[in-house]
DOTIFI-276458 format. One record per residue (C-alpha): residue number from 1; residue in three letters; x, y, z. Coordinates in steps of 0.25 Angstrom, whole numbers, plus 5000, padded with zeros to 4 digits. Layout:
// residues N
<pt seq="NUM" type="ALA" u="X" v="Y" w="Z"/>
...
// end
This chain:
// residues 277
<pt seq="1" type="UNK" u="4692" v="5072" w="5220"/>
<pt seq="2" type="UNK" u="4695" v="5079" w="5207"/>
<pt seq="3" type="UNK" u="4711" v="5081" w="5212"/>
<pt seq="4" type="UNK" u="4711" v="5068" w="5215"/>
<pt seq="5" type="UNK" u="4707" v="5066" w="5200"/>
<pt seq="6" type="UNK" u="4718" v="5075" w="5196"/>
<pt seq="7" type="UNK" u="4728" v="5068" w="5203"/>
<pt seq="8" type="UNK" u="4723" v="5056" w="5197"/>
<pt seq="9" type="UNK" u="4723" v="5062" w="5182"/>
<pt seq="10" type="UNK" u="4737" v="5069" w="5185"/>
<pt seq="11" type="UNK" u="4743" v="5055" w="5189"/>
<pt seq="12" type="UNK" u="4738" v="5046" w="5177"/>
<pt seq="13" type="UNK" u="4743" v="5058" w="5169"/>
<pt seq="14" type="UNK" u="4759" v="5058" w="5173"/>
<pt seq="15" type="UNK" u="4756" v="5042" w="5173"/>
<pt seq="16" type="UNK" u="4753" v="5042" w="5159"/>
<pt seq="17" type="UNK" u="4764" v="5052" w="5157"/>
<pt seq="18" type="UNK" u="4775" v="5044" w="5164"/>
<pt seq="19" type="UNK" u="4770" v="5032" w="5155"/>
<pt seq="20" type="UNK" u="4771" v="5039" w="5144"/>
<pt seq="21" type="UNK" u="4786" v="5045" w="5146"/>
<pt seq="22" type="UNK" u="4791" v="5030" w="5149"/>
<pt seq="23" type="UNK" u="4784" v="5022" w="5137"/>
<pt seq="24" type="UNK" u="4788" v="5033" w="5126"/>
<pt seq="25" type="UNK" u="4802" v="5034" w="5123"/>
<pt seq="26" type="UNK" u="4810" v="5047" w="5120"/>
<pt seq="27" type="UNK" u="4816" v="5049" w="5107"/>
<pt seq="28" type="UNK" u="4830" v="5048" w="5114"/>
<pt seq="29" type="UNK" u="4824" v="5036" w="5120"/>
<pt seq="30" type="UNK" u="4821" v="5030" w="5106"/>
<pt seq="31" type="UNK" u="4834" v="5032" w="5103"/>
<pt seq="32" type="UNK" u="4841" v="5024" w="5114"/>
<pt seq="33" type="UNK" u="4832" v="5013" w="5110"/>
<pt seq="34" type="UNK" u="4835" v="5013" w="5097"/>
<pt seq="35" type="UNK" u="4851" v="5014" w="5101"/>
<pt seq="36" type="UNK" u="4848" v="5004" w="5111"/>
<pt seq="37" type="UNK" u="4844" v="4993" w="5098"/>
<pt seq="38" type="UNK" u="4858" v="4996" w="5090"/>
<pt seq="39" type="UNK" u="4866" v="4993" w="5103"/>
<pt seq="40" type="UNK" u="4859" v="4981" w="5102"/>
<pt seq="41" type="UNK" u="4861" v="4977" w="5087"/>
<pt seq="42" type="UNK" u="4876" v="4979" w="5090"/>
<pt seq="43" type="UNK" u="4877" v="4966" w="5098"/>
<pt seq="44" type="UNK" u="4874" v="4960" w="5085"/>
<pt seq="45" type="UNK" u="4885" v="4952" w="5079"/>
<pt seq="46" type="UNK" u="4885" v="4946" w="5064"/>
<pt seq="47" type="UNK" u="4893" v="4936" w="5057"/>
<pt seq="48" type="UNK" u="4896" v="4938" w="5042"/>
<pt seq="49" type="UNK" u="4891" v="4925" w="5035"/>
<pt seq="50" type="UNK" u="4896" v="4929" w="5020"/>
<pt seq="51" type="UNK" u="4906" v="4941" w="5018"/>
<pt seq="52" type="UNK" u="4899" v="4953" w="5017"/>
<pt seq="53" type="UNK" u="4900" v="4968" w="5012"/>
<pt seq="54" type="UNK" u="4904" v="4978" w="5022"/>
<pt seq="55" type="UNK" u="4895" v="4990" w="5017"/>
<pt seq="56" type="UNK" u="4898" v="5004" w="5023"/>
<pt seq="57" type="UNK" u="4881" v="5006" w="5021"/>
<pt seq="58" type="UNK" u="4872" v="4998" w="5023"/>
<pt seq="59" type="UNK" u="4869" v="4997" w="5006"/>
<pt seq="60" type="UNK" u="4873" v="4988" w="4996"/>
<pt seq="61" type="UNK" u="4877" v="5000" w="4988"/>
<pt seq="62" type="UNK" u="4887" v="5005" w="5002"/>
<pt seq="63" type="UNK" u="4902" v="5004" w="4999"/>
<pt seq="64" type="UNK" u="4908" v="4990" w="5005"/>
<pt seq="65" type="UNK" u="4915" v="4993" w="5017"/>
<pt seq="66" type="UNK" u="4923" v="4979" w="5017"/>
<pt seq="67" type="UNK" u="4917" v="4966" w="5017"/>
<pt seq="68" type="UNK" u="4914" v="4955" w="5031"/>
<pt seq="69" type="UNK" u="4921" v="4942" w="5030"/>
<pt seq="70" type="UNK" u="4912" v="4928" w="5033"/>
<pt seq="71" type="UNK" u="4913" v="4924" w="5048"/>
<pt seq="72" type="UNK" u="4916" v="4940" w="5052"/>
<pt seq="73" type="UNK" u="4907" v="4944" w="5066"/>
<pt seq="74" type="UNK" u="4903" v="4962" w="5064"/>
<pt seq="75" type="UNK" u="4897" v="4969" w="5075"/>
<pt seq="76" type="UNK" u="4881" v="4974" w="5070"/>
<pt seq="77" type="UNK" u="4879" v="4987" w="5072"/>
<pt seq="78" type="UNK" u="4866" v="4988" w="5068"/>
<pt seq="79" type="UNK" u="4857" v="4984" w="5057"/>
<pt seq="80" type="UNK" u="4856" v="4995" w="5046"/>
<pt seq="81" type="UNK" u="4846" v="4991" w="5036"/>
<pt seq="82" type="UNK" u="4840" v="4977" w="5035"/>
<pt seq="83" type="UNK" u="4850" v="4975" w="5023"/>
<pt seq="84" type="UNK" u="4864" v="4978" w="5036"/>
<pt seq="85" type="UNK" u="4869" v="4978" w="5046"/>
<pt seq="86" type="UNK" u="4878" v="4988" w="5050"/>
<pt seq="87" type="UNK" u="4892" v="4979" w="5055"/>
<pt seq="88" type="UNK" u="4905" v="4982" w="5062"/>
<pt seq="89" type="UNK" u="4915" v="4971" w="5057"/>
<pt seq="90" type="UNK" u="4925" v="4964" w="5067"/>
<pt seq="91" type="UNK" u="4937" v="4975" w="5061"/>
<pt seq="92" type="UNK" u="4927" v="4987" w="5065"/>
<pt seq="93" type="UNK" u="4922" v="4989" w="5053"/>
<pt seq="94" type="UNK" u="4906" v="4996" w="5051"/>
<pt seq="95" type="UNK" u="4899" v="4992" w="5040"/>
<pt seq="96" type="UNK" u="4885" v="4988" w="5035"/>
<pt seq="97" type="UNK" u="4883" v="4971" w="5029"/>
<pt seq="98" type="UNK" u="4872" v="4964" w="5023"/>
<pt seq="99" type="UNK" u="4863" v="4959" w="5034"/>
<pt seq="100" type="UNK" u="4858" v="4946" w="5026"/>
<pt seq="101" type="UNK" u="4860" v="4934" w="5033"/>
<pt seq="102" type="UNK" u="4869" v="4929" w="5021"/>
<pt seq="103" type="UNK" u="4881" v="4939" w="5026"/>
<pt seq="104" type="UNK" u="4880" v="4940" w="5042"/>
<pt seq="105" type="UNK" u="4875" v="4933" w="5053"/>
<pt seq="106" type="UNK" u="4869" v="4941" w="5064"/>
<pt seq="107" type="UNK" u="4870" v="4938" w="5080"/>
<pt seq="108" type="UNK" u="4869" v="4944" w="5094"/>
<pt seq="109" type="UNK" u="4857" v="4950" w="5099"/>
<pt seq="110" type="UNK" u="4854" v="4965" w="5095"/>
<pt seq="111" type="UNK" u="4843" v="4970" w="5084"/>
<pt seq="112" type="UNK" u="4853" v="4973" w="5073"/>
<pt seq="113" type="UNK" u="4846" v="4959" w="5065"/>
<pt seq="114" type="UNK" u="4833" v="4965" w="5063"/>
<pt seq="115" type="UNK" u="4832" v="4976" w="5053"/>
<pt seq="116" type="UNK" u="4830" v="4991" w="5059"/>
<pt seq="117" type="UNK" u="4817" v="4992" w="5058"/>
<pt seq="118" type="UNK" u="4814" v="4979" w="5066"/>
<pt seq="119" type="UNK" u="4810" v="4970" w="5058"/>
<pt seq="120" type="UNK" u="4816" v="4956" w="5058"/>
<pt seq="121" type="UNK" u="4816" v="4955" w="5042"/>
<pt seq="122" type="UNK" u="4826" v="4950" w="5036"/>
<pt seq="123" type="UNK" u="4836" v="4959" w="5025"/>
<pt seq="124" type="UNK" u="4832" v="4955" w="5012"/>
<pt seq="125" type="UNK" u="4845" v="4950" w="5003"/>
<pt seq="126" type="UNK" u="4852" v="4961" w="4993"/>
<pt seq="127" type="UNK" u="4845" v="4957" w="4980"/>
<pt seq="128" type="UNK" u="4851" v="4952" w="4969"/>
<pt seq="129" type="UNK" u="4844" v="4961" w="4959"/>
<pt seq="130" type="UNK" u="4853" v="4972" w="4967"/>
<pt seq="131" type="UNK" u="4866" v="4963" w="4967"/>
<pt seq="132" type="UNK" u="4864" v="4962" w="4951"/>
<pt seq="133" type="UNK" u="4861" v="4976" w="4949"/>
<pt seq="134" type="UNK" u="4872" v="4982" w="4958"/>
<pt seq="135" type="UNK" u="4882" v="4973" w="4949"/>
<pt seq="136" type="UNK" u="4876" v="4978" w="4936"/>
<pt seq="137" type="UNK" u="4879" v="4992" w="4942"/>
<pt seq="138" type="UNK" u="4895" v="4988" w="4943"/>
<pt seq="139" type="UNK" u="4895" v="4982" w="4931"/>
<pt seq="140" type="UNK" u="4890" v="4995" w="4923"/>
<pt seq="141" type="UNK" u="4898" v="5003" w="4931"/>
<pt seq="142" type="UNK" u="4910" v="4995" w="4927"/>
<pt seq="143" type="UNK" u="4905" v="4998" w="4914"/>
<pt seq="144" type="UNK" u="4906" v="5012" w="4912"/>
<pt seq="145" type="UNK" u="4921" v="5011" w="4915"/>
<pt seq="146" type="UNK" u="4923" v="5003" w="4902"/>
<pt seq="147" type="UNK" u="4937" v="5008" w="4897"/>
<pt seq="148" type="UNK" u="4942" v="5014" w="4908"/>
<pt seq="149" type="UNK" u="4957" v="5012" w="4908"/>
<pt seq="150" type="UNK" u="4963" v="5002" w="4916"/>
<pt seq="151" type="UNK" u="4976" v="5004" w="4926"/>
<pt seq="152" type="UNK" u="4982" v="4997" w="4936"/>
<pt seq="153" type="UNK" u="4982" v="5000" w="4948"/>
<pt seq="154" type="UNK" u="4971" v="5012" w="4946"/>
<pt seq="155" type="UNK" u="4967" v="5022" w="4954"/>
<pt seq="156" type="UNK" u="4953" v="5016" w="4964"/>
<pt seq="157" type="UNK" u="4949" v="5031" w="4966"/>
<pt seq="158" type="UNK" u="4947" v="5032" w="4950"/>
<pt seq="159" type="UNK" u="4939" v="5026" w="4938"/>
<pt seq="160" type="UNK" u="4949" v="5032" w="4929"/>
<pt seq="161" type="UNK" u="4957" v="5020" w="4927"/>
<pt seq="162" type="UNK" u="4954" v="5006" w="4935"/>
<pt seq="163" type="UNK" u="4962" v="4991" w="4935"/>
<pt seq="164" type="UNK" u="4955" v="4980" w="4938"/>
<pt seq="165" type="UNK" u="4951" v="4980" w="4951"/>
<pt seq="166" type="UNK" u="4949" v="4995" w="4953"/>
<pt seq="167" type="UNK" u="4938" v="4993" w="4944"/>
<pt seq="168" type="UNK" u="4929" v="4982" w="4950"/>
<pt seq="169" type="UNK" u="4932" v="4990" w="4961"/>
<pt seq="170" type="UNK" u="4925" v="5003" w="4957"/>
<pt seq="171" type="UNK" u="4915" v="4998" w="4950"/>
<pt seq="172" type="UNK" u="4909" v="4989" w="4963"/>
<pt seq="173" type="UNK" u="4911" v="5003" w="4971"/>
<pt seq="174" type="UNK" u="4904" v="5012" w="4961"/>
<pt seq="175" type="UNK" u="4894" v="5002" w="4957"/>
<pt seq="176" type="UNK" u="4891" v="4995" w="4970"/>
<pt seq="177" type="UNK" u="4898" v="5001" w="4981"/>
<pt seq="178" type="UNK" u="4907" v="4988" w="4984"/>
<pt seq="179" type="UNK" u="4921" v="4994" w="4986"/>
<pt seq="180" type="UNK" u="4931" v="4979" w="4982"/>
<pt seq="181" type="UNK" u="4944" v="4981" w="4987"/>
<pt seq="182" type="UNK" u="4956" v="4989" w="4977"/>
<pt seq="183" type="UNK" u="4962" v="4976" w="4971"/>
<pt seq="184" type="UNK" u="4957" v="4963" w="4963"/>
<pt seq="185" type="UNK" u="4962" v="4954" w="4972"/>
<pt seq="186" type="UNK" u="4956" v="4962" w="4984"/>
<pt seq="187" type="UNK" u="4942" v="4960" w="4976"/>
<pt seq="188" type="UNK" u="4945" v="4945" w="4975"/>
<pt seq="189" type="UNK" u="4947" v="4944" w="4988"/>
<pt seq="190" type="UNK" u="4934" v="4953" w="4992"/>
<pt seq="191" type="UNK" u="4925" v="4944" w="4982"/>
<pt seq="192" type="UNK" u="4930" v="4933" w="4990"/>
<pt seq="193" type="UNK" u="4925" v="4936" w="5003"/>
<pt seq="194" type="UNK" u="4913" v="4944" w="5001"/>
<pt seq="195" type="UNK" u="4908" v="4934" w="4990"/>
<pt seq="196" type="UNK" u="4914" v="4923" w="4987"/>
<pt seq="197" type="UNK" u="4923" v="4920" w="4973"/>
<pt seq="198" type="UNK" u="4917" v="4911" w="4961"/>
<pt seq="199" type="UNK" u="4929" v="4904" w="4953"/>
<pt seq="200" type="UNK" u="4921" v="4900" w="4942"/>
<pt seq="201" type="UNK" u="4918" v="4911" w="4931"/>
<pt seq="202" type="UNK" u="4904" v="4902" w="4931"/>
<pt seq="203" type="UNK" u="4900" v="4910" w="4944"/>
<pt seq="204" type="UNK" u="4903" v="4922" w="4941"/>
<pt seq="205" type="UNK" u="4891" v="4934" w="4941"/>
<pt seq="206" type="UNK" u="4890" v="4948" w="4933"/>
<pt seq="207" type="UNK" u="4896" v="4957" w="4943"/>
<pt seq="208" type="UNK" u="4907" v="4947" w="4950"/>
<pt seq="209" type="UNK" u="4921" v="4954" w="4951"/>
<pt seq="210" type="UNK" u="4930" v="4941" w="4945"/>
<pt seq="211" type="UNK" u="4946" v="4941" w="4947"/>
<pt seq="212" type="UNK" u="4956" v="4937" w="4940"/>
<pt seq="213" type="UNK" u="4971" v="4930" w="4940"/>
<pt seq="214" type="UNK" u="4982" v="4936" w="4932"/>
<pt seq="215" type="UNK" u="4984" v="4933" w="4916"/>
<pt seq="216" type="UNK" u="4992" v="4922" w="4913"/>
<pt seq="217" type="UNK" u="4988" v="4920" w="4899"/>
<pt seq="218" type="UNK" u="4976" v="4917" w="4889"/>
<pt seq="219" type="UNK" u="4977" v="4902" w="4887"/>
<pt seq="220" type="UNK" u="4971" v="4893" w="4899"/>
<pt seq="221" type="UNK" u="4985" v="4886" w="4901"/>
<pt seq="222" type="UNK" u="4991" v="4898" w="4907"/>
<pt seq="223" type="UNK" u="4982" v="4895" w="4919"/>
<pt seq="224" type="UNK" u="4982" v="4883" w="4920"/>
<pt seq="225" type="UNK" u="4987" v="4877" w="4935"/>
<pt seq="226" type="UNK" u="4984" v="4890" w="4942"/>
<pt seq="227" type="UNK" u="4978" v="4891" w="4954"/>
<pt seq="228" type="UNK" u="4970" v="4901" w="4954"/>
<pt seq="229" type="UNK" u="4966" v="4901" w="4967"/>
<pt seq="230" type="UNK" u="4980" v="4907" w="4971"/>
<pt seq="231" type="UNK" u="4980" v="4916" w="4960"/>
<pt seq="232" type="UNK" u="4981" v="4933" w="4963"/>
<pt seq="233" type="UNK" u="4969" v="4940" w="4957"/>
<pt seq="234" type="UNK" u="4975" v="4951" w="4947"/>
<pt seq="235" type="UNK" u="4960" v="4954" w="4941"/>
<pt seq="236" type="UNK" u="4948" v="4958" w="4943"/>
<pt seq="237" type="UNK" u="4935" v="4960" w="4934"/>
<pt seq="238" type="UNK" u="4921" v="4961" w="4935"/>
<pt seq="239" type="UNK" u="4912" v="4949" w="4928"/>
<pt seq="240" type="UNK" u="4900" v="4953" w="4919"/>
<pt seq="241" type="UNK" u="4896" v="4939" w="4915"/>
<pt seq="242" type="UNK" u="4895" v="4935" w="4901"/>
<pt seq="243" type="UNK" u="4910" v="4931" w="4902"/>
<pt seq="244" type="UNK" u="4913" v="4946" w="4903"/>
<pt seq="245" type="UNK" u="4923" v="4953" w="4911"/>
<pt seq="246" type="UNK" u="4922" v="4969" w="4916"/>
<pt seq="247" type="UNK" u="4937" v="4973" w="4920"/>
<pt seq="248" type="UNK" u="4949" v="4980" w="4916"/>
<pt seq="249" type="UNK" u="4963" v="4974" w="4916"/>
<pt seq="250" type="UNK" u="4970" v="4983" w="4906"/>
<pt seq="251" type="UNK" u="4970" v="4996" w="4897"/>
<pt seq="252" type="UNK" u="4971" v="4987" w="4885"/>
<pt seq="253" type="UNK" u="4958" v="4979" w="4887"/>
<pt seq="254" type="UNK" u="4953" v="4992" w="4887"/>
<pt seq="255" type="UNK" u="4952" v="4996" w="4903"/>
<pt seq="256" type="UNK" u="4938" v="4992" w="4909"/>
<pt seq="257" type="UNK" u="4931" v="4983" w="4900"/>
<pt seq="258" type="UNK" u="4926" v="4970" w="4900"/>
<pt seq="259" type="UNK" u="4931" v="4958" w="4895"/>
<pt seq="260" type="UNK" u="4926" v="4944" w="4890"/>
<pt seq="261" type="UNK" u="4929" v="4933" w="4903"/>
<pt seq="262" type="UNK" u="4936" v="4925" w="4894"/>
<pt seq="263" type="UNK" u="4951" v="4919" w="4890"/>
<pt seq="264" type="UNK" u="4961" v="4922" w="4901"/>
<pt seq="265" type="UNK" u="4950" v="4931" w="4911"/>
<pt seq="266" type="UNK" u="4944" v="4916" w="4914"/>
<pt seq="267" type="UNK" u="4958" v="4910" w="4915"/>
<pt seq="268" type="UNK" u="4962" v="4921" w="4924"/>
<pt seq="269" type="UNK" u="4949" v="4921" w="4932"/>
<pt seq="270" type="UNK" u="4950" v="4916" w="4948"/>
<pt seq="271" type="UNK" u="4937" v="4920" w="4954"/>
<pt seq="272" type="UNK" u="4924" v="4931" w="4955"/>
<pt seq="273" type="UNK" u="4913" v="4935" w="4964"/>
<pt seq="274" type="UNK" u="4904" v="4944" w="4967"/>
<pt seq="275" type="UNK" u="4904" v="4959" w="4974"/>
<pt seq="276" type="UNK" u="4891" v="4961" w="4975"/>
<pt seq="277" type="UNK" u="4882" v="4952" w="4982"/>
// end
């Protein structure tokens, strides 16, 4: 009787063993599964809705990589933060953009829609205390280049010397971490897509990058009949409000400084708009 009692024990013992092995997973096992979940947030599709920046983090502070055109299909690769997803662009491209609703529209079955930690909350919009202190940042750091000379032309790996365009360029990088393309017309072109243009000086915002046609005179008769929509732009300057321009356009204005938006800088004007958003 008492081996048959053992036999029993010893039996209900390995049962509880074998149980035990199959309902615990091993760390390697952990692992798979958790592998497993990214394969599935790669069968995940989004469709830009607005034209986004292309970070190369996933921060608003991350250099911008590029930006994602309206109507443009990226592979999800997974989902970052509850702020990104990390995206790989019809030209094989990898990058992080914005997960709000406002910018992609997310399709396909995988779990890259639902933030890491599993909760189905959705991302919280960039606030716009963070937008206006961000442009605040620029604009002093535009500041304390008051009086540096200007030169056409200049060298974009020095702050020595800047033209027009090289300096709204480094001011958005080392403020911000937005790298605008080299040229004005290049920046015109890139407020466009990613942010739309205003045409009226009305709409413009502290902070807007605003671009400008070339001179033609100080008296509103040299502009008149000109179409300015096919005009080139051959300048580019950063609006502070108030009527007030911060640019630089020549050594005898004296380099970097800002200048009243008034006379022929409103006859010349063509459109602004925003970087940040």
């Amino acid at each position: 009787m008492i081996n048959i009692k053992k036999s029993l024990l010893g039996c209900l013992l390995l049962s509880a063993a074998i149980s035990a092995a199959v309902i615990i997973p091993t760390g390697h096992e952990a692992q798979a599964a958790s592998a497993s979940s990214q394969v599935q947030a790669q069968g995940q599709v989004g469709v830009i809705q607005a034209s986004v920046n292309l970070r190369d983090k996933p921060s608003l502070s991350s250099n911008v990589l590029g930006y994602v055109k309206k109507g443009e299909t990226v592979q999800i690769l997974e989902k970052s933060t509850a702020y990104y997803y990390k995206v790989k662009t019809s030209s094989g491209k990898v990058g992080y953009v914005s997960t709000r609703e406002k910018y992609i529209a997310v399709k396909g079955t995988g779990s890259a829609s639902q933030p890491s930690t599993g909760s189905s909350e959705a991302a919280p919009p960039v606030s716009a205390e963070n937008t206006n202190a961000m442009i605040e940042k620029v604009i002093q750091t535009g500041m304390k280049y008051l009086g540096t000379p200007y030169e056409f032309g200049s060298n974009r790996n020095t702050t020595t010397t800047f033209d027009c365009s090289d300096f709204t360029r480094q001011i958005f990088k080392e403020a911000a971490g937005v790298v605008l393309p080299a040229d004005s017309r290049q920046q015109g072109s890139w407020v466009k897509e990613n942010s739309g243009a205003v045409y009226s000086t009305d709409q413009l915002k502290r902070g807007d990058l605003v671009f400008f046609m070339s001179y033609r005179g100080s008296s509103a008769s040299a502009y008149q009949g000109v179409d300015k929509s096919s005009q080139r732009i051959t300048h580019v300057a950063v609006y502070l409000g108030d009527g007030k321009l911060l640019h630089t356009y020549s050594n005898q204005a004296g380099g970097v400084t800002v200048s009243d938006f008034s006379n022929s800088w409103k006859l010349r004007f063509l459109y602004g708009g925003s970087v940040l958003k």
